[in-house]
C-alpha positions, -999 to +999 in steps of 0.1 A: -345-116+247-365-084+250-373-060+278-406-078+271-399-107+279-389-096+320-424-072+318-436-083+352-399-077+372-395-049+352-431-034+363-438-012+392-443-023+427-452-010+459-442-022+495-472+000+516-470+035+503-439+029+489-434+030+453-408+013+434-396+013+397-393-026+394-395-058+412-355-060+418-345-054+452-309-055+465-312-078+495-297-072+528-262-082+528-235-085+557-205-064+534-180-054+561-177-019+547-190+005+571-161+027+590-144+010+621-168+036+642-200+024+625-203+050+605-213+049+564-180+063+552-170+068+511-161+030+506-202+019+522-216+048+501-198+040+466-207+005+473-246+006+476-248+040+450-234+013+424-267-008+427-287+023+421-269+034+394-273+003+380-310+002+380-323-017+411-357-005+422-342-007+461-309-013+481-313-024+519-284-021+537-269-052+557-276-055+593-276-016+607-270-019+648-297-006+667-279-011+698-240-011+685-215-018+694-236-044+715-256-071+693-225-062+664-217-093+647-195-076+620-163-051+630-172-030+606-212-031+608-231-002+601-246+014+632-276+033+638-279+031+678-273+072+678-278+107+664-241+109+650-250+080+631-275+101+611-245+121+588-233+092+570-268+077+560-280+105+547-252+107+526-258+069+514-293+081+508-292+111+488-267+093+466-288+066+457-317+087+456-302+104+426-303+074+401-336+073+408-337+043+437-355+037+469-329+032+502-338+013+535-322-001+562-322-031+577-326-031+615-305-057+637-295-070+670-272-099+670-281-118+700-264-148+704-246-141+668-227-114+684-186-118+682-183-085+687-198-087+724-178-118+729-144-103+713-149-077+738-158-095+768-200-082+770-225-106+779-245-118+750-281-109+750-299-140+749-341-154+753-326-180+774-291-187+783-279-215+757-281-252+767-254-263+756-237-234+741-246-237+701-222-260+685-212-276+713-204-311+705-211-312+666-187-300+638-173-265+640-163-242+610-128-240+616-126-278+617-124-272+576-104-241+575-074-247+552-037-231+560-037-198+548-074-193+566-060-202+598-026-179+599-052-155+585-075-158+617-042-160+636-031-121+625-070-113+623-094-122+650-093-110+682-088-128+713-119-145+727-126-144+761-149-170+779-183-163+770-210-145+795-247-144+785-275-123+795-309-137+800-331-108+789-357-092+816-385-075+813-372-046+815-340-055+790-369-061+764-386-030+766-353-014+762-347-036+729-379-028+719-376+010+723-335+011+706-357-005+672-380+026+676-356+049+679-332+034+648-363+033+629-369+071+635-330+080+630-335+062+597-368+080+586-350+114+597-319+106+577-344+102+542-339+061+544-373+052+527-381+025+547-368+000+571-367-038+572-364-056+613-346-083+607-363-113+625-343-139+614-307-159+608-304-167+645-299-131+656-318-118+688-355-119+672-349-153+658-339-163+689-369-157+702-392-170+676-374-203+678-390-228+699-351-244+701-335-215+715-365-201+738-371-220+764-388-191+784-418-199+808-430-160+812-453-142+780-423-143+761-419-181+757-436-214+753-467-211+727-458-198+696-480-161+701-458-162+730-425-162+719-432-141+684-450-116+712-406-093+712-409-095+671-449-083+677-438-053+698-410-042+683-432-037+647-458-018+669-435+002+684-416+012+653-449+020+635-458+044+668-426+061+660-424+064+624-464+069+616-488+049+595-478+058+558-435+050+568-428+013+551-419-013+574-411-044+568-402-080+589-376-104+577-383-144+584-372-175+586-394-198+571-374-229+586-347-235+604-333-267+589-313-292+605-328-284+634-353-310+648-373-288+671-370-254+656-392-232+630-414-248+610-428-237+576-465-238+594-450-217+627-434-189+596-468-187+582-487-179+612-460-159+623-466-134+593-502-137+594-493-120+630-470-098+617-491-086+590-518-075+619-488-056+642-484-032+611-459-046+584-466-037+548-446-071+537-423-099+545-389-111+533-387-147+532-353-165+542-344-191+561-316-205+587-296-237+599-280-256+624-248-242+620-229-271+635-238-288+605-216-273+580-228-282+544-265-265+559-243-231+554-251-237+514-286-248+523-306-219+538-301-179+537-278-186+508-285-215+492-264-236+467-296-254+451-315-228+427-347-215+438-343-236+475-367-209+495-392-207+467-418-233+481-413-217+513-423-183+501-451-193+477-472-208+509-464-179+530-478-161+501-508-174+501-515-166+541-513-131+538-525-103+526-493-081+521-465-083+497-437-111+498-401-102+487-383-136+481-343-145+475-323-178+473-306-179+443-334-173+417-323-167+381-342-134+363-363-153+338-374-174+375-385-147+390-401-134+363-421-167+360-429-168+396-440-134+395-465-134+371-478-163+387-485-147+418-462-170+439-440-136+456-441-102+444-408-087+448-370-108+438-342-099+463-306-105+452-272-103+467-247-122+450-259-117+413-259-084+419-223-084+430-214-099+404-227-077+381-246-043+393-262-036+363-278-064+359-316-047+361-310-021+337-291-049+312-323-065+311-346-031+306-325-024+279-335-059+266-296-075+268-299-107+291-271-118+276-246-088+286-250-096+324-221-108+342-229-145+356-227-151+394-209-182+395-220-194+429-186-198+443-193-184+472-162-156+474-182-132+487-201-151+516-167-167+524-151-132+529-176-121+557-175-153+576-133-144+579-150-105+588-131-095+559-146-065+531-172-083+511-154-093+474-167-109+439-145-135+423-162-123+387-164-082+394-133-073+408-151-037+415-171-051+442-163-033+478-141-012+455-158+010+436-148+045+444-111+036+435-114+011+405-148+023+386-138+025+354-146+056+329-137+056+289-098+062+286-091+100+284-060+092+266-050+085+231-058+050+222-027+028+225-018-010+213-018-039+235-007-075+227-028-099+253-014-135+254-035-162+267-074-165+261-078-182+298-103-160+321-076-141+328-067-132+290-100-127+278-111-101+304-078-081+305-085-077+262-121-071+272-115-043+295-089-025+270-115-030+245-139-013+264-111+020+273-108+022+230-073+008+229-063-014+203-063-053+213-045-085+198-047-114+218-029-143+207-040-178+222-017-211+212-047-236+213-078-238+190-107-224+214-103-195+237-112-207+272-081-220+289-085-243+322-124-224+325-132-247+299-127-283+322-134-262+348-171-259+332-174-294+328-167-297+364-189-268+380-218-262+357-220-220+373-184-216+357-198-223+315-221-189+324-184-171+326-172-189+301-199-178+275-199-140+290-166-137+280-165-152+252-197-134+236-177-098+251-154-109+229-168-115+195-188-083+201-155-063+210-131-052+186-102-076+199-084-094+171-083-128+182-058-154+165-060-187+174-033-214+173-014-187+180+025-192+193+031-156+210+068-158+197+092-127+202+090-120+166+059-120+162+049-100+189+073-070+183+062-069+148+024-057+159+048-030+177+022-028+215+024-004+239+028-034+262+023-065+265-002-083+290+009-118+295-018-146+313-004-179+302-015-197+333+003-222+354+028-247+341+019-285+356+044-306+357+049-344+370+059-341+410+084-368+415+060-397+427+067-431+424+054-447+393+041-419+382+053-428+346+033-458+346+004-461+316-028-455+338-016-427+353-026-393+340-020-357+352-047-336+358-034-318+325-039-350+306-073-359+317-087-322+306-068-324+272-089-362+273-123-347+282-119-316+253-107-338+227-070-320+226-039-345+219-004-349+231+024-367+229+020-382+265-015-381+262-011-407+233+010-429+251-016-439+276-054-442+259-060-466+229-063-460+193-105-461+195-104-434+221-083-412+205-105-413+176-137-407+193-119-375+204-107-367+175-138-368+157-160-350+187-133-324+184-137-321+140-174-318+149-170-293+177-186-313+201-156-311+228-164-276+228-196-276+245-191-281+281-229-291+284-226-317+259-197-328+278-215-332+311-240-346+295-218-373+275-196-384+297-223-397+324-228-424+294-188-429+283-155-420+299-121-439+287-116-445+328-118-472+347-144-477+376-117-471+405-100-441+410-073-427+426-063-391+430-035-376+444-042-341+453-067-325+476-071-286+467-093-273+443-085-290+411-083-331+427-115-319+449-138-307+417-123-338+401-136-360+427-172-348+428-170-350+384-164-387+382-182-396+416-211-379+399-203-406+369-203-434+385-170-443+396-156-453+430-127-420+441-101-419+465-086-386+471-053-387+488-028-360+494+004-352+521-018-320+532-037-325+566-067-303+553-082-301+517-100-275+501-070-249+495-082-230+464-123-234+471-141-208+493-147-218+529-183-220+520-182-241+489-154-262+504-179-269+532-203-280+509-183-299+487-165-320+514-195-331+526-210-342+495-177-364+490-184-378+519-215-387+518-213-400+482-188-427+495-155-407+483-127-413+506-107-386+520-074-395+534-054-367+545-018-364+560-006-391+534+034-399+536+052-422+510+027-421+486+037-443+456+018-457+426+018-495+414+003-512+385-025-525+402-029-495+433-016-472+452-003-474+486+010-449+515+012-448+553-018-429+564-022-408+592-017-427+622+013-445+602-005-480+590+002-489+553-028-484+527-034-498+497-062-486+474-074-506+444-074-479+413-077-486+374-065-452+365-048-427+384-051-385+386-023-365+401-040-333+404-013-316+419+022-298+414+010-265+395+033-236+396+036-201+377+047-204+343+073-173+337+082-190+304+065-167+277+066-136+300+102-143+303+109-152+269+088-115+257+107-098+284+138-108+270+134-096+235+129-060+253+091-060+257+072-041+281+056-070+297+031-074+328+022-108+336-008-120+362-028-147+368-017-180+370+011-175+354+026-159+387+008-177+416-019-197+411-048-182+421-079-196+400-106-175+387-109-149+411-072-142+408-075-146+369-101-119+370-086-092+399-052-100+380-063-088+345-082-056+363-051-047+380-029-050+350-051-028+329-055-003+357-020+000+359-010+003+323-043+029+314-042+051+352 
């Protein structure tokens, strides 16, 4: 596909007197990356320089305190509440500046989203002091945290005292109202080219605006010109400041949902009709949630459903008069439809943009294809609600750019032996490729792919990696060989430099009780099932027809379309209509939404008193919920589990003896690294660096970071 065919985001825009080089816009983004003392320090100006260098027509910073350290709701939130703040912005802005890119600033006051206030024992600013405290009584976010997140919350957060809030006054409000004015003019004096006032996501503003969390009975509450009357006079107030040709810009929620009495569609759209009269020369469109509901986390500001906020900003659209800049997860060829139809003007985007920076001037140069796929796993999100650096399980660059950014190897080109075309594999060889070394990667099976493949079938986001890196690879120079044994011999005869080993993890059999009996298969054997692949024990427990049919979809290449798979298997699956798995991390949990989503009735069970371990907090959140509500049963802190013809049966948590009907069963579970290869390659006197599965598992973000690693260490 051609430049042509993205003409409309690829055209000019302009937001006021603001002109900008194309429709992509780098959407406000809580990162994590400013300096502990709110300054923009290297790491915060590498960061957003990388969006500009990559051809975005704007970056907006995340959140930018105009009162920090009160209203912070990140520890290491960028801060523009003083002079000395002005330094480090500049900085930010003269770097982005020179690739060509506008730079703005979003404007922020936490409110009742404040930990920092409550980590250090402030009052939180508040329209009216909470009733009951949000969250109170309904599902909290650490109710889901797995193991590792709660020893990491443990060494991490800091102690939380009992929590004081401050009803604003009068007077408090016009002092809110004046520190927005004053960040707006440190922002305009620093050469930011614009500012966005963040009126939404349950921060101070929203608060406000919300007719749930306002309960007010002075101007500032009740009616809705009431309680949008804060929102009204910060936006005059800034445009006093900053003068009539300085853009400014208002960020809303067009609903909050979950949230019975709370903002409406109808109360956003007269919102920015009033807006649009205080001064601002456009509106973001976003949204918000009931955040006692968890799987609502997926279903708002960052939604897991494509295109979620869309309606929302078409009909605010419509009601003004001023441009709209919409986000939610919209694919480039959907914005470009929706912008030549008039439905927003401008696309913002966060977590494709993480994934792959580049991704505006991939598609000017007319190479769609080239972009590194955001796989919606939600790594990124996940690491700020933990108030950790913002990360990318696909682009292990993000939030490190000014140490890993890679240039073309300076050195003479060396040999490298890859083995293992997993994730892990394929990107290490791709990344050599790229530095002009000399790449052989050697893969044992038929198809390059490794566990992505099933793991495609599974999570449709994850075939978009899988096809990237297979397509970098048949445009590289790698010489692949398939069906492949990586033995000693024949390694040392192509004589590397070193040898990168990413073999994955070895799954074996834990030692359950009839685990050996014919409708029991590993997690191994039902992937080698779905692909078509055979083995010995894999022939030992399906019949003759099915192992034809997979033969024969694997002669005609079939198995290796994880569409068609999808796709086929919601009409035929050699599985019985009850199962069972044992297991509940990552792999039993994606199993569990694949064949609930094909009809049959799943059990998970598993010894571990929390599941999820391997999904992000934010997917898991999701995911669990969906489980739930699709009738899959969860049943947690299982002892004696054992496995007979006809079920399987265990004591369950409060000790009572279960037995669960299941045609076939799925132990998803007792994966460890497999040192065999590296082991065996070591021992012939190779230089060998292994990562990936194959020393921890660690899934595809650990695949990916893992292969970066190894090639930064072997070509520093």
């Amino acid at each position: 596909m051609s430049a042509n065919n993205y003409s409309h985001l690829l055209s000019p825009g302009r937001i006021g007197k603001m002109e900008l080089r194309n429709r992509m816009i780098v959407t406000a983004m809580g990162v994590n990356l400013a300096e502990a003392d709110g300054t923009c320090g290297e790491r915060m100006r590498a960061f957003l320089e990388e969006f500009a260098r990559g051809g975005a027509a704007m970056v907006i910073t995340g959140v930018a305190g105009v009162a920090w350290p009160v209203g912070g709701n990140q520890p290491r939130q960028v801060a523009i509440s003083d002079d000395r703040f002005i330094p480090g912005i500049k900085a930010v802005a003269d770097a982005v500046h020179a690739h060509g890119a506008r730079f703005a600033m979003q404007l922020h006051h936490g409110g009742v989203v404040s930990p920092e206030d409550m980590a250090a024992g402030r009052p939180v600013w508040v329209p009216s002091v909470p009733q009951p405290f949000p969250g109170a009584g309904t599902q909290q976010v650490t109710d889901v945290w797995v193991q590792s997140e709660i020893e990491h919350a443990a060494a991490s957060f800091k102690p939380m005292p009992k929590v004081q809030f401050k009803e604003l006054t009068h007077e408090d409000i016009r002092l809110v109202v004046e520190q927005f004015a004053a960040a707006a003019d440190r922002a305009k004096r620093a050469g930011v080219d614009g500012v966005e006032i963040h009126g939404g996501h349950g921060y101070l503003i929203s608060g406000f605006n919300s007719p749930k969390s306002n309960r007010r009975t002075d101007d500032y509450g009740g009616p809705l010109e009431n309680r949008v009357r804060f929102l009204l006079e910060i936006i005059r107030a800034v445009r006093a400041k900053v003068g009539p040709d300085y853009p400014v810009w208002v960020k809303l929620d067009s609903q909050e949902y979950g949230v019975e009495v709370g903002i409406k569609l109808e109360h956003a759209m007269r919102t920015a009709q009033l807006v649009e009269q205080a001064g601002a020369d456009a509106i973001t469109v976003s949204s918000y949630h009931d955040v006692g509901k968890l799987k609502l986390h997926s279903e708002s500001n960052i939604p897991h459903v494509p295109g979620w906020n869309l309606p929302a900003a078409e009909s605010i659209r419509k009601s003004i008069g001023i441009p709209v800049i919409a986000s939610g997860r919209v694919e480039a060829d959907v914005g470009e439809e929706k912008i030549a139809a008039g439905v927003f003007d401008f696309l913002g985007m966060g977590r494709k943009l993480l994934a792959d920076p580049d991704l505006p001037r991939k598609l000017a140069e007319g190479k769609p294809e080239a972009i590194r796929p955001c796989i919606y796993c939600y790594t990124c999100v996940s690491a700020i609600y933990f108030m950790d650096p913002v990360r990318c399980a696909v682009n292990p660059e993000c939030s490190f750019e000014s140490q890993r950014r890679q240039s073309a190897a300076a050195a003479p080109a060396r040999r490298y032996v890859v083995v293992g075309g997993g994730p892990g594999g394929m990107e290490a060889a791709r990344r050599l490729d790229r530095l002009g070394h000399q790449v052989t990667l050697l893969e044992g099976t038929e198809r390059l792919g490794g566990t992505l493949q099933f793991a495609s079938v599974a999570y449709e986001p994850n075939e978009r990696l899988l096809n990237w890196l297979r397509r970098e690879l048949e445009t590289s120079k790698v010489d692949v060989r398939l069906e492949t044994r990586a033995t000693p011999e024949l390694v040392a005869s192509l004589k590397p430099d070193a040898v990168l080993v990413a073999t994955g993890a070895l799954r074996s059999m834990p030692p359950i009780p009839g685990a050996d009996l014919p409708h029991v298969l590993s997690g191994d054997d039902l992937r080698r099932l779905v692909l078509g692949q055979s083995s010995p024990a894999l022939a030992n427990k399906v019949s003759l027809t099915t192992r034809l049919a997979t033969k024969v979809g694997g002669a005609l290449g079939l198995t290796s379309s994880p569409e068609f798979l999808r796709k086929a298997t919601h009409q035929w699956m050699p599985l019985g209509k009850r199962i069972v798995i044992i297991g509940g991390e990552l792999v039993g949990l994606e199993l569990a939404e694949f064949l609930m989503e094909r009809g049959r009735a799943v059990t998970v069970v598993d010894e571990a008193a929390r599941f999820g371990t391997g999904l992000l907090l934010v997917r898991r959140m999701r995911l669990l919920e969906e489980l739930k509500e699709h009738g899959v049963a969860l049943c947690p802190s299982a002892k004696d589990i054992r496995i007979d013809k006809d079920a399987v049966r265990f004591l369950d948590k409060d000790g009572a003896l279960q037995a669960v009907a299941a045609d076939h069963v799925i132990v998803a579970k007792g994966a460890s690294a497999n040192t065999t290869v590296a082991d065996e390659l070591r021992g012939a006197g190779l230089d060998v660096h292994a990562f990936g599965d194959c020393t921890g598992v660690s899934y595809i973000e650990g695949a990916m970071r893992g292969a970066a690693d190894a090639v930064s260490a072997l070509t520093a």
